[in-house]
N, C-alpha and C positions, 0 to 999 in steps of 0.2 A: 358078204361084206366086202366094202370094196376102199381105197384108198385115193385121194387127189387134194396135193399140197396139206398133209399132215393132219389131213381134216378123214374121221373114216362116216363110211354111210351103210345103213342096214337097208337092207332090200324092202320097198318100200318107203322110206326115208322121202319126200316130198324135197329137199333141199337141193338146189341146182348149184353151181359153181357159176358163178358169172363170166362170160368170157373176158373183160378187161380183169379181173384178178389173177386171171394167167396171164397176164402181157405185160414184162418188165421193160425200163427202158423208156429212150426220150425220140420222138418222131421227128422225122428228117424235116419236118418244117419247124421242131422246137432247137434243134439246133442249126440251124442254119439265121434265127433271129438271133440267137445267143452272141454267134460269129460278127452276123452286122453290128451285133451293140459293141462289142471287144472292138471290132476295127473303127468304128467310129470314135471310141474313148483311145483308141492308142493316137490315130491323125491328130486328135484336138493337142495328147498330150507330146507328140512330137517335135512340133515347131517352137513350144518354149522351152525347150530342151537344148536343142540347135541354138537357138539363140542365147539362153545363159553358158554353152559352151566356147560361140565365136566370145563374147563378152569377157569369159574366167581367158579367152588368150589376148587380147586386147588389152586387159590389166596386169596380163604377167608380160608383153610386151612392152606395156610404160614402165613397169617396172626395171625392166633392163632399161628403157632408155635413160632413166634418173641415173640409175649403177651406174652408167656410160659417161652423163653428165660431172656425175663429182670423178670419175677415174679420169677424166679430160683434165679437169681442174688440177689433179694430184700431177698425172705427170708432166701440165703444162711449170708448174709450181720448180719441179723438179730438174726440165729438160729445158725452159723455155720458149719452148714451142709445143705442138700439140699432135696427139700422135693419133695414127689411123688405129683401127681393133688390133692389127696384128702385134702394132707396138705396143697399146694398151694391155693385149693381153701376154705380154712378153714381161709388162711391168708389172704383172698381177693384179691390175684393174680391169678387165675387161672378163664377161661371163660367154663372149661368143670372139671368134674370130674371125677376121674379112671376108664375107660371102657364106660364111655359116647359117645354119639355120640352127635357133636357137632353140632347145627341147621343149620347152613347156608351153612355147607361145607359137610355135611353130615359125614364126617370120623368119624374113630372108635380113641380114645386117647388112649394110654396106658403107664406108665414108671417105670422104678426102676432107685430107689434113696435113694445113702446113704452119708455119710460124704465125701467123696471122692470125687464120682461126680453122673452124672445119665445120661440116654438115654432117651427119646423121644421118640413114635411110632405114627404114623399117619396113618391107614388103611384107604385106598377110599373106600366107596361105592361101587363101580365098577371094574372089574378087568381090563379096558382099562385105569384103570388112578394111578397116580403116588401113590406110598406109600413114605413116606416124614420120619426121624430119625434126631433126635437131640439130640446132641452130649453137655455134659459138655466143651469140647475144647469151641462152638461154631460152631463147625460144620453142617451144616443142608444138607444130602444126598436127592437125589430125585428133585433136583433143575435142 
């Protein structure tokens, strides 16, 4: 009597063990398609990924520029004239100061500002995404 894979056999016993029911396990060409299908589904889902990420910093950059806009407002209201980030953010209106880059949006701030009026500058991070200008009119370019 003899013993292979829990199975026993008496002498005589006709029953052979088949050789694929010894062989466990995935063949180097069944994983190596498995690999192509995962890398091909991660590429497709990369690029709108990338893209909804420039986009959530794009919208958290207009967001500071509106913040910018009414704190313009408040301490032109207050001072008379209208003040750059640093003074903004001196008066409590401002979420970034002169040449900051701002946490969530990544952009670079920049502005001049006199009694008259002032501009805005909002540098991306990246050169595929908007650079955004605010205008004392009210005007905000890069939209």
């Amino acid at each position: 009597m003899w013993y292979s894979r829990g199975v026993s056999y008496a002498q005589g016993d006709e029953q052979t063990v088949d050789e694929k029911e010894c062989q466990a396990g995935f063949t180097m060409v069944e994983l190596l398609i498995v690999i192509a299908i995962i890398a091909v589904l991660a590429s497709v889902a990369i690029r709108p990924l990338l893209r909804a990420k420039s986009a959530a910093k794009e919208g958290a950059a207009l967001q500071v520029m509106r913040s910018l806009q009414k704190a313009e407002a408040s301490y032109f209201l207050r001072h008379r004239r209208y003040g750059d980030l640093d003074a903004l953010a001196g008066f409590g209106g401002s979420p970034v100061s002169e040449g900051q880059r701002e946490a969530a949006s990544e952009y670079l701030f920049k502005s001049v500002a006199d009694q008259n009026g002032y501009t805005i500058i909002a540098t991306p991070p990246k050169a595929n995404m908007r650079t955004y200008t605010l205008y004392d009119t009210g005007v905000l370019e890069g939209e």
